[in-house]
C-alpha positions as CSV (number, residue, x, y, z in Angstrom):
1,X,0.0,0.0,0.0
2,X,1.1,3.9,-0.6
3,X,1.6,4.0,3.1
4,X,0.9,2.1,6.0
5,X,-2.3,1.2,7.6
6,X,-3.0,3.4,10.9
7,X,-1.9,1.2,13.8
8,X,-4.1,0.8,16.7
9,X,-4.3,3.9,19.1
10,X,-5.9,7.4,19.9
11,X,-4.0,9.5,17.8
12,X,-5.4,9.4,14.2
13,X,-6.4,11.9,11.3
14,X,-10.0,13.2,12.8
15,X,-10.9,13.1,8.8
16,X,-8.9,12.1,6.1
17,X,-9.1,14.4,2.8
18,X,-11.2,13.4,0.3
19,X,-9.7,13.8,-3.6
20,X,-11.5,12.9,-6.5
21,X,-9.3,13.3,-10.2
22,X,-10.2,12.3,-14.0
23,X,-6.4,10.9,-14.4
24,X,-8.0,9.9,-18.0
25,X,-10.5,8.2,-20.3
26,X,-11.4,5.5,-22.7
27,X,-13.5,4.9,-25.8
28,X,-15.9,1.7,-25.0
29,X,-17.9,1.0,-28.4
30,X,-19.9,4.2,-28.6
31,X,-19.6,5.8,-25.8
32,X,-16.4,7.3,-23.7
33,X,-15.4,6.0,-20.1
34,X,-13.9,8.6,-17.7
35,X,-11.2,7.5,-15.4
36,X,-11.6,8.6,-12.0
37,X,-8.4,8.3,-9.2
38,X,-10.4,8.9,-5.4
39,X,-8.2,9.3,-2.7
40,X,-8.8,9.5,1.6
41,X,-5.9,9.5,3.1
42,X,-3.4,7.1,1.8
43,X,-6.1,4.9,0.6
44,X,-6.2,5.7,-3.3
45,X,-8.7,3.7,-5.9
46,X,-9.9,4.1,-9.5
47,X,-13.0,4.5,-10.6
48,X,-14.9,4.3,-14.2
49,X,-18.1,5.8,-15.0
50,X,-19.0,7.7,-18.5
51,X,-20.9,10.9,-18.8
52,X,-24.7,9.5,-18.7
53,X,-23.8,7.8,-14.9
54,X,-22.6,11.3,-14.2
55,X,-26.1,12.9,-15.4
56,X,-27.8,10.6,-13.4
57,X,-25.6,11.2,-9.8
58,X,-26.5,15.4,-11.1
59,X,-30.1,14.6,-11.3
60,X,-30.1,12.7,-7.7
61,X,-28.5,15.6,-5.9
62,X,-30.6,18.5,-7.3
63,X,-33.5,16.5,-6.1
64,X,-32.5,15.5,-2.8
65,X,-29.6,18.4,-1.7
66,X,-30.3,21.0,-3.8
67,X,-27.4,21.6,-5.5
68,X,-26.8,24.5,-8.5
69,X,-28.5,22.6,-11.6
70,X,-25.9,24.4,-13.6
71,X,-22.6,22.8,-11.8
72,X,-22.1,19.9,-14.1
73,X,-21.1,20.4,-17.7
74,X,-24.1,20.3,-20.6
75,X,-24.2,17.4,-22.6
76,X,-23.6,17.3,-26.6
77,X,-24.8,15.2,-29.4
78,X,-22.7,15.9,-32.1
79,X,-18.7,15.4,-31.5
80,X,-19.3,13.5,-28.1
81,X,-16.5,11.2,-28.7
82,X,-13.9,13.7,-30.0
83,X,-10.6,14.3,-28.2
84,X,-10.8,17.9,-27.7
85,X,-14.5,17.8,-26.1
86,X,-13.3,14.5,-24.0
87,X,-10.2,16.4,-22.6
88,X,-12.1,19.6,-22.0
89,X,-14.8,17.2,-20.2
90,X,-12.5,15.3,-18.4
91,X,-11.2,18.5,-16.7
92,X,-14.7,20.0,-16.3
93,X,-15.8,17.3,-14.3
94,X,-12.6,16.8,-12.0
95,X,-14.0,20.3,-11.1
96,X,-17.5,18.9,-10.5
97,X,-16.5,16.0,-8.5
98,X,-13.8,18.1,-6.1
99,X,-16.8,20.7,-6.0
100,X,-18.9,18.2,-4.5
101,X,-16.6,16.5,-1.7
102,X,-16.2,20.2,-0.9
103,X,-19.5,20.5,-0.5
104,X,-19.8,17.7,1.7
105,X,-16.6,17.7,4.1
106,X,-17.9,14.8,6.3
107,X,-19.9,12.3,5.6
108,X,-20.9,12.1,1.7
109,X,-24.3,11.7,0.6
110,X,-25.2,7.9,0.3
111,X,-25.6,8.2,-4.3
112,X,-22.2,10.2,-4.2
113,X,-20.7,7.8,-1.8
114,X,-22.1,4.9,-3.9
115,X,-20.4,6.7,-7.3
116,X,-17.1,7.1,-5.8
117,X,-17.3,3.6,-4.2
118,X,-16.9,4.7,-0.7
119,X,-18.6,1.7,0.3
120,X,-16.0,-0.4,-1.3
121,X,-13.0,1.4,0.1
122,X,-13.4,4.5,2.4
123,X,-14.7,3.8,6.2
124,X,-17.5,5.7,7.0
125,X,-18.9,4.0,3.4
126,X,-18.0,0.4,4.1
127,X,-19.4,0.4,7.6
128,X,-22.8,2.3,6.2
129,X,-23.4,-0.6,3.6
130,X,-22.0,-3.1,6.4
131,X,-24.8,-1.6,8.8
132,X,-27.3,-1.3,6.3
133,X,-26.8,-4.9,5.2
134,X,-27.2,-6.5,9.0
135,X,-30.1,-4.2,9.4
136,X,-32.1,-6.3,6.3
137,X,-30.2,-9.7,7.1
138,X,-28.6,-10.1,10.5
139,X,-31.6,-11.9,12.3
140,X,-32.1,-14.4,9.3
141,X,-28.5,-15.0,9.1
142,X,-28.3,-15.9,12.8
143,X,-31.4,-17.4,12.5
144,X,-30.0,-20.2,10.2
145,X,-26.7,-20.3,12.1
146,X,-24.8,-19.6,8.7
147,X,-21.0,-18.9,8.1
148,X,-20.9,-15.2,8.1
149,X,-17.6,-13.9,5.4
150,X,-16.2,-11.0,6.2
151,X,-13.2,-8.7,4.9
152,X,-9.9,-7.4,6.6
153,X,-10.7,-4.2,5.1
154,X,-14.3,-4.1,6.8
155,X,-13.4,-5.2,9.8
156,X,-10.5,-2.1,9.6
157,X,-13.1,0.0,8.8
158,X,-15.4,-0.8,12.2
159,X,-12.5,-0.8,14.5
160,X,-11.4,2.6,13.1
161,X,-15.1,4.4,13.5
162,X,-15.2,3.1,16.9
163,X,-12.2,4.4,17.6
164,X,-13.2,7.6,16.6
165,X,-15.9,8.2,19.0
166,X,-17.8,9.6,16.0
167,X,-21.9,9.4,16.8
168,X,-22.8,5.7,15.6
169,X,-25.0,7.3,12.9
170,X,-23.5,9.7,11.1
171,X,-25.6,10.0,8.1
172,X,-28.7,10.5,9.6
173,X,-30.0,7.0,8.3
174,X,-31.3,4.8,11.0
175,X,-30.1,1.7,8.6
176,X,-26.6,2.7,8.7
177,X,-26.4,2.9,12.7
178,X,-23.1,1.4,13.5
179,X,-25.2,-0.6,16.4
180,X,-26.6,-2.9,13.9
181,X,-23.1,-4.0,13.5
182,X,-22.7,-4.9,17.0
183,X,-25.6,-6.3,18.3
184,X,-25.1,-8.9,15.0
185,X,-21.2,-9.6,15.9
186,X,-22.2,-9.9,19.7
187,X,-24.0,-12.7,19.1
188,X,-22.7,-14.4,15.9
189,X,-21.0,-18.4,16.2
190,X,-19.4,-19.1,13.0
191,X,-17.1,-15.9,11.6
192,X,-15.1,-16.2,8.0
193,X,-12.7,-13.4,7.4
194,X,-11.0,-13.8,4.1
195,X,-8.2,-11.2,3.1
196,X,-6.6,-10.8,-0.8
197,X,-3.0,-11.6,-2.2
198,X,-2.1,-8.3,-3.3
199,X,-3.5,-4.6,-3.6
200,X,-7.4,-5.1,-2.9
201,X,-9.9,-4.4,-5.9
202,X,-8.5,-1.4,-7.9
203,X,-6.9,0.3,-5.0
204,X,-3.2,0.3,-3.4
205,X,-5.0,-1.2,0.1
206,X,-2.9,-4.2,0.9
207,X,-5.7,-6.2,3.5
208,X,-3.2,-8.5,4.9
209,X,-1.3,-5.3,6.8
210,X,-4.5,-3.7,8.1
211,X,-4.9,-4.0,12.1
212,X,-8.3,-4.8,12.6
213,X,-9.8,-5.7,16.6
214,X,-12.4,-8.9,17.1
215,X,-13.1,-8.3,20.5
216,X,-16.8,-7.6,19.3
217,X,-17.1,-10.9,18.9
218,X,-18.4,-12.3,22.1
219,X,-19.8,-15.8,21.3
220,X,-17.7,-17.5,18.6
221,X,-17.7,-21.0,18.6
222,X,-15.8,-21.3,15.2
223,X,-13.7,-18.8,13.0
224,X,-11.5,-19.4,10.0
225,X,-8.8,-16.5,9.1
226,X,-6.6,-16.3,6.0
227,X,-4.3,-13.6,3.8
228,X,-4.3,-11.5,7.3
229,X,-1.4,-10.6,9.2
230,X,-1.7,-12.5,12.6
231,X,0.3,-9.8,14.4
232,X,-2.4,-7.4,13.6
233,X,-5.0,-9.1,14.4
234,X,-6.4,-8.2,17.9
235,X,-9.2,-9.1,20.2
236,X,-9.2,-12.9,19.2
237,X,-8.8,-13.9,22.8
238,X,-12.4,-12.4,24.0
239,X,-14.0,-15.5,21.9
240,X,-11.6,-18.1,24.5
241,X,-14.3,-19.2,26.3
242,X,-16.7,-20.3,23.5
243,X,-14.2,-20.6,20.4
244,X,-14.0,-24.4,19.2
245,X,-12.8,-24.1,16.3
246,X,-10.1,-22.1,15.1
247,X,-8.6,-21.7,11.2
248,X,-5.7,-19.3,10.3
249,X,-4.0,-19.7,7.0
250,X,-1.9,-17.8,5.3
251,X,-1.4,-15.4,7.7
252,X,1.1,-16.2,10.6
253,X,4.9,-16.8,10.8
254,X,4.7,-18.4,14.5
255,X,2.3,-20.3,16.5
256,X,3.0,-17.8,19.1
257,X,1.4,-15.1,17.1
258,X,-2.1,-16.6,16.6
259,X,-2.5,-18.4,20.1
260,X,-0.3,-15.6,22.2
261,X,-0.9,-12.3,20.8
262,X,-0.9,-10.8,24.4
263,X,2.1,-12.1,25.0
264,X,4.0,-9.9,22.8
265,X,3.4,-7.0,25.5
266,X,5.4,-10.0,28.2
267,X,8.7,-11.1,28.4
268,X,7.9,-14.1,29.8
269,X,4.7,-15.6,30.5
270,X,3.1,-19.0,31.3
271,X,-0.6,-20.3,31.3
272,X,-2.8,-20.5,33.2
273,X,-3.0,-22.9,36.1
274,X,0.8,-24.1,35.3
275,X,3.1,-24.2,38.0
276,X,5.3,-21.4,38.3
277,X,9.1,-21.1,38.0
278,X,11.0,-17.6,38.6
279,X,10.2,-14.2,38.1
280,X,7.2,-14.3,35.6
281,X,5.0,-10.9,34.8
282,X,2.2,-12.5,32.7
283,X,-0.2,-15.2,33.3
284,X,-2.0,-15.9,29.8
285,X,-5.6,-18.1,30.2
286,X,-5.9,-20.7,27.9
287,X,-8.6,-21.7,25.0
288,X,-10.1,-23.5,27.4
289,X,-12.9,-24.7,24.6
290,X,-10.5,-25.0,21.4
291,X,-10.9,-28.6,20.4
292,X,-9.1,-28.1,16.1
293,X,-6.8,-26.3,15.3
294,X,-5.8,-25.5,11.6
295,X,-2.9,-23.3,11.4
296,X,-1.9,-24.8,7.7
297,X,-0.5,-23.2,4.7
298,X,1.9,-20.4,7.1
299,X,5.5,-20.1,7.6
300,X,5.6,-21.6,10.7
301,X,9.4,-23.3,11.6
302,X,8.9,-24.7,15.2
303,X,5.9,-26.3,17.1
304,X,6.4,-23.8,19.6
305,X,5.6,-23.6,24.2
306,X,2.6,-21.8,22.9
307,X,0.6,-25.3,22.4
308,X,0.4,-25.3,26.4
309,X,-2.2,-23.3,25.8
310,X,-4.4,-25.4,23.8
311,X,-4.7,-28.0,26.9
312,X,-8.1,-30.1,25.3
313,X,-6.8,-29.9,21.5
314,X,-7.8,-33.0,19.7
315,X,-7.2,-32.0,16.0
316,X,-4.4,-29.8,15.1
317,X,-3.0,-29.4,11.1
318,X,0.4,-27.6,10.6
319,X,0.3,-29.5,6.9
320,X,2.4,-26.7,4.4
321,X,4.6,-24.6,6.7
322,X,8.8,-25.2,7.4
323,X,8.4,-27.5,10.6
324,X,11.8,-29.0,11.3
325,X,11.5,-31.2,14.3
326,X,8.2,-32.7,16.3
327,X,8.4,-31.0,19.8
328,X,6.3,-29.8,22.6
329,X,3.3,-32.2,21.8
330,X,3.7,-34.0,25.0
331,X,1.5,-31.1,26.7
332,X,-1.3,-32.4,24.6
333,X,-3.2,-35.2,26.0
334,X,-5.9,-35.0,24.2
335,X,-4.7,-35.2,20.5
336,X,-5.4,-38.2,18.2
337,X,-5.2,-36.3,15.1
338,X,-1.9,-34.2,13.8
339,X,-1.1,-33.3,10.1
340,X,2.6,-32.4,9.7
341,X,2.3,-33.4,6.1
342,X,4.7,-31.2,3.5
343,X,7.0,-29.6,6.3
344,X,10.7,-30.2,6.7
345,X,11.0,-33.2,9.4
346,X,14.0,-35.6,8.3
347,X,13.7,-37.6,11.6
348,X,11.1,-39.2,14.2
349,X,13.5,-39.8,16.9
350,X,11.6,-40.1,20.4
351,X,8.6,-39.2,18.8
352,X,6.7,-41.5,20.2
353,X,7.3,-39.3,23.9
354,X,5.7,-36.6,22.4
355,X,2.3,-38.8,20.5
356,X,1.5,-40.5,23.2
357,X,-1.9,-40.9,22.0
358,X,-2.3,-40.2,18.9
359,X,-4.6,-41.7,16.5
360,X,-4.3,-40.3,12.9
361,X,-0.7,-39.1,11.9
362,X,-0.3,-37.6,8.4
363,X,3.5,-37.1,7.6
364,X,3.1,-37.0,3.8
365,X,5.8,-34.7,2.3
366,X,8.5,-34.5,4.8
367,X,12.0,-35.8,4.2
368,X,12.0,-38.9,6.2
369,X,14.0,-41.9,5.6
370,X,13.7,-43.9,8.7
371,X,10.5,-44.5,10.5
372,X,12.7,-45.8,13.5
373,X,10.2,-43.4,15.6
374,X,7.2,-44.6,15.1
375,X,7.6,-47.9,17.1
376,X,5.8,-47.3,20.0
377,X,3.0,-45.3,18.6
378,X,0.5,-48.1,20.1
379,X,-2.8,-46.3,19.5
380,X,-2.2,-45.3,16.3
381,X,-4.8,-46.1,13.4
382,X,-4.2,-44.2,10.2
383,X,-0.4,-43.4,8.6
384,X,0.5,-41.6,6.2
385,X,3.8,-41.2,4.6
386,X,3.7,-40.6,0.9
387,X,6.3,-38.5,-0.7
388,X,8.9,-39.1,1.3
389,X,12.6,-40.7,0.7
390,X,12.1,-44.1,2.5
391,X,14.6,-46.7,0.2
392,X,14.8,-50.2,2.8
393,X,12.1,-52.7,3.3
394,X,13.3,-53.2,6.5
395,X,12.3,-49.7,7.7
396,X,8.5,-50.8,7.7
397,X,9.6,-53.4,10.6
398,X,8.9,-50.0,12.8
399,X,5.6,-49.9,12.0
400,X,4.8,-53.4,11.6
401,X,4.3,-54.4,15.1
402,X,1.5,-51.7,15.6
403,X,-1.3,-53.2,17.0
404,X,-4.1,-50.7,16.0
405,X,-2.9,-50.0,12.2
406,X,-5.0,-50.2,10.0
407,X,-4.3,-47.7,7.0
408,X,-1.3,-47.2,5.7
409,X,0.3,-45.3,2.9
410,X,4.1,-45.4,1.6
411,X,3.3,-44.4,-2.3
412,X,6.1,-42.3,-4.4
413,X,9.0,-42.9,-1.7
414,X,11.9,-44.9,-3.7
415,X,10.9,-48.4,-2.0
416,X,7.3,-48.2,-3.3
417,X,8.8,-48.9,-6.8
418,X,10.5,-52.3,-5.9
419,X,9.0,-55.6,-8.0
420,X,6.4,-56.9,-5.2
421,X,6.4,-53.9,-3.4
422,X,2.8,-54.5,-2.1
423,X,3.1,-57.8,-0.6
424,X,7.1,-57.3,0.8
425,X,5.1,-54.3,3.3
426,X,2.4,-56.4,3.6
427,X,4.7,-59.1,5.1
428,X,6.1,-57.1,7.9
429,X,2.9,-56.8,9.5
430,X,2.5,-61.0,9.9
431,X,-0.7,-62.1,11.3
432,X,-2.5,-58.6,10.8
433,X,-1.6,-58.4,7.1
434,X,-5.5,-58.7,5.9
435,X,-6.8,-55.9,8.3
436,X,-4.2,-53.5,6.7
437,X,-5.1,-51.0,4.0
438,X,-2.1,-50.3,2.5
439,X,-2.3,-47.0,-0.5
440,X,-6.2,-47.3,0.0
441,X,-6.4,-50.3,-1.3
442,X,-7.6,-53.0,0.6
443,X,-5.6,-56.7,1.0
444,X,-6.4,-59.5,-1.8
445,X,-6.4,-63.0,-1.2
446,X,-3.6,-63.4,-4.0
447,X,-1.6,-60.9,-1.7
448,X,-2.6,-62.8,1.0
449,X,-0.9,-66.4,-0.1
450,X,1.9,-64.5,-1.4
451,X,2.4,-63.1,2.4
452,X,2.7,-66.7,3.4
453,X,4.7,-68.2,1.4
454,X,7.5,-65.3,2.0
455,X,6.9,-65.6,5.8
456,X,7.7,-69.2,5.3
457,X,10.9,-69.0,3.3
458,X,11.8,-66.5,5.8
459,X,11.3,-68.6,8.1
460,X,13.2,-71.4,6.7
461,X,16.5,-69.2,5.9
462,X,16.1,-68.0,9.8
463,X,16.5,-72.2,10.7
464,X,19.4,-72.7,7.9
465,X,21.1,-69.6,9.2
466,X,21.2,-71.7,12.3
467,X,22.3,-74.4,11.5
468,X,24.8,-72.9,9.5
469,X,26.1,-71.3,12.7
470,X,26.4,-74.0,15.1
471,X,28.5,-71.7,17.5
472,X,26.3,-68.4,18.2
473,X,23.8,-71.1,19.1
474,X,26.1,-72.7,21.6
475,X,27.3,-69.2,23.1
476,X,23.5,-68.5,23.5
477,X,23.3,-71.8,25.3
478,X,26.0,-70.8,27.2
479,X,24.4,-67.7,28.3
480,X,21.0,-69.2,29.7
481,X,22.9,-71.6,31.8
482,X,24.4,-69.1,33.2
483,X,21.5,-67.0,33.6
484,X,19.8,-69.9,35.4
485,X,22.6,-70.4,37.4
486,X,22.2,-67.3,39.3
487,X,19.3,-66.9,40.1
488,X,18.1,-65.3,43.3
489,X,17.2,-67.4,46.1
490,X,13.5,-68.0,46.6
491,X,13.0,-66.5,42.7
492,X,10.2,-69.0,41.3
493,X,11.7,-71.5,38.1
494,X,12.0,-69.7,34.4
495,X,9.2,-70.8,32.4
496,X,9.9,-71.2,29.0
497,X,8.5,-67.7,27.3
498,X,5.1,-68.8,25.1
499,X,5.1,-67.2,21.3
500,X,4.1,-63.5,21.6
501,X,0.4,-62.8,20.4
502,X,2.1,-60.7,17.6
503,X,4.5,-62.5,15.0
504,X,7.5,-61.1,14.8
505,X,8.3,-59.1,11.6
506,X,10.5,-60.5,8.7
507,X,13.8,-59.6,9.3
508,X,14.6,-58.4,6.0
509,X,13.4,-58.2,2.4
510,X,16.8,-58.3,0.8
511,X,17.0,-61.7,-1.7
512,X,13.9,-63.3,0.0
513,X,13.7,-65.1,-3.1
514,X,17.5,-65.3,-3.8
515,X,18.0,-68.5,-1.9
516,X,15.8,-70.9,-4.1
């Protein structure tokens, strides 16, 4: 933008000058369209209207404010179209137009305002049509319990007139009352506030730096946020005790910014109801209500202590930002579903510390090559681990002994392309081979046969490789005697251990075949 969208704060331009210049025109077919350039403030758009829309904004005011009949310039018939007429006419009514926002210093009449696009860009219009619209919708909207979408730029445009302790109806148009705004965001659930890549509409306004305050919001239960700047967005936090559901894409660089925006004012803080270590100024309450979290599609690097304050999250999504290494997940007891798909992680160590519980675990897209990790993931259901750079067979031995799996996908990783791909994974998983889905596809009986005959030739190199070897199995001989031999005093008699009520995985794909 030209310059920078006003920060939050008393001292502001009471009323930003209003400029309206024809910067040009253009023949369209018949007829010629006048190029308008409006500028409030540092706000600047275009506008295009040709010379009958102007007629018809003259008409309107003579009728309704009395203005001199004779301001605007005559029309002609003959020669409309002709460059000397359209250059003397594009200066007459530069005159016109600057006569008229001089005539009207504050708030513009509602057709003048509507020809100049006000409502689209300039605050006192947007939060007029915003008004008027709630006034005609709001209780059928809320009524039905519908998503209501909303812009950066409008919500700018409400926080600014409120802090401007103007009266709430400026125009003298009970429709436009700035309460009908309120009561409607007081009591609205579900909120959508969708910003723009780039200038917005034909103007230099960049939405994603606009500050804009949601503390009018008092009874969210879900809102979804994206292309806004996260660091100037405040207010958020009134909606902690109701909001649910949370969405913010596009829009935030840290994980501190969307869930500790306070915190900024602290230099250190910790949430509520933790126990507290040192000098600490700040005690930030959590979202004691916020059950998913999507903070996907951001720039987000590190899973950050701000997740302590999303105790009762069950369903986060960091999918699409530059995570580097699972961390600080262990505060959340309550999550079974994560999404790190298409970040940066290149290892899983300990992970299973911080996933205690977790259920569904998307890590498509990373740039893991061992799943040495994910062993002790117990509860977990669904995997997912496409497009990533996993080469050996014997890295699915990790998640083979997972008792709950049940869907699993490994597609475009470099083993995925080996001859009998399908049925090599499938044999890691032994007994519970047909209740895996592996790539969405569900097990065959052909796969299934397949399965067993590899476990048993596995099974019958594991018996040659002992026999080959007749003195590892002395030596472990050796070693149980021993073991035996010292045992404690009063200690009951080793029972011989029974067969574990999960196979054990195949030891290694390499040549399974090679030996016949």
């Amino acid at each position: 933008m030209a310059a920078a969208a006003s920060s939050f704060g008393p001292e502001r331009e009471a009323e930003p000058v209003k400029e309206a210049r024809v910067v040009g025109s253009e023949l369209v077919d018949t007829y010629t369209v006048y190029i308008i350039q409006v500028t409030v403030g540092s706000h600047e758009w275009t506008v295009k209207h040709r010379y009958s829309d102007f007629y018809d904004l003259h008409e309107k005011l003579v009728a309704e404010r009395k203005i001199d009949k004779n301001l605007l310039p005559p029309k002609k018939i003959i020669g409309k179209n002709s460059r000397s007429l359209v250059e003397k006419r594009e200066k007459d009514l530069e005159i016109y137009l600057q006569t008229l926002l001089a005539t009207f210093p504050g708030v513009a009449p509602s057709v003048l305002a509507h020809f100049l696009h006000f409502h689209f860009y300039e605050i006192n219009g947007i939060t007029a049509a915003l008004a008027e619209e709630l006034f005609e919708k709001g209780e059928q909207l809320l009524g039905a319990g519908e998503v209501f979408a909303i812009g950066p730029l409008q919500l700018y445009a409400v926080t600014e007139q409120l802090q401007q302790g103007k009266p709430t109806c400026a125009s003298g148009d009970a429709k436009t009352d700035l309460g009908h705004i309120l009561d409607f965001t007081c009591r609205l659930k579900y909120l959508k506030v969708s910003g723009t890549e780039g200038p917005f509409g034909t103007s230099n306004i960049q939405e994603q730096l606009l500050p804009f305050d949601l503390s009018i919001f008092k009874s969210l239960h879900q809102v979804e946020i994206s292309h806004c700047g996260a660091r100037h967005i405040r207010g958020l936090v009134a909606s902690k005790p109701t909001l649910a559901t949370m969405s913010v894409r596009y829009s935030a660089t840290s994980m501190k910014e969307v869930l500790v925006p306070e915190a900024s004012e602290f230099d250190e803080w910790e949430p509520e109801g933790t126990a507290l270590e040192g000098p600490v100024t700040a005690v930030i309450p959590t979202w004691q209500a916020l059950t998913t979290l999507d903070l996907s599609h951001n720039s987000i690097s590190s899973i950050d202590e701000s997740v302590k304050l999303i105790p009762k999250i069950e369903f986060l999504d960091l999918s699409h930002n530059g995570v580097l290494v699972v961390d600080n997940l262990q505060h959340l007891y309550n999550l079974v579903h994560l999404d790190l798909s298409y970040n940066k992680l290149s290892s899983l160590e300990g992970v299973h510390t911080k996933l205690g519980n977790i259920k569904t675990l998307n890590l498509a897209g990373n740039l893991l090559e061992s799943l040495s990790g994910l062993h002790k993931l117990y509860s977990l259901v669904n995997l997912d681990l496409r497009d990533n750079r996993i080469e050996q067979m014997e890295e699915v031995k990790s998640i083979g002994s997972l008792p709950c799996l049940e869907h699993v996908a490994l597609l475009n990783n470099p083993l995925s392309i080996i001859p009998d791909y399908r049925t090599k994974v499938l044999a890691q998983f032994g007994e519970r081979a047909s209740e895996v889905c592996l790539d969405n596809m569900s097990t065959t009986e052909k796969e299934l046969d397949t399965v067993e005959v590899l476990k048993a030739i596995q099974k019958a190199k594991e018996v040659k490789s002992k026999l080959n070897n007749p003195e590892k199995k002395i030596s472990e001989d050796s070693r149980l005697s021993a073991a035996s031999c010292i045992r404690p005093s009063g200690s009951p008699p080793s029972v011989a251990p029974t067969s574990a009520s999960l196979p054990q995985p195949i030891l290694s794909n390499q040549g399974i075949l090679g030996d016949e």
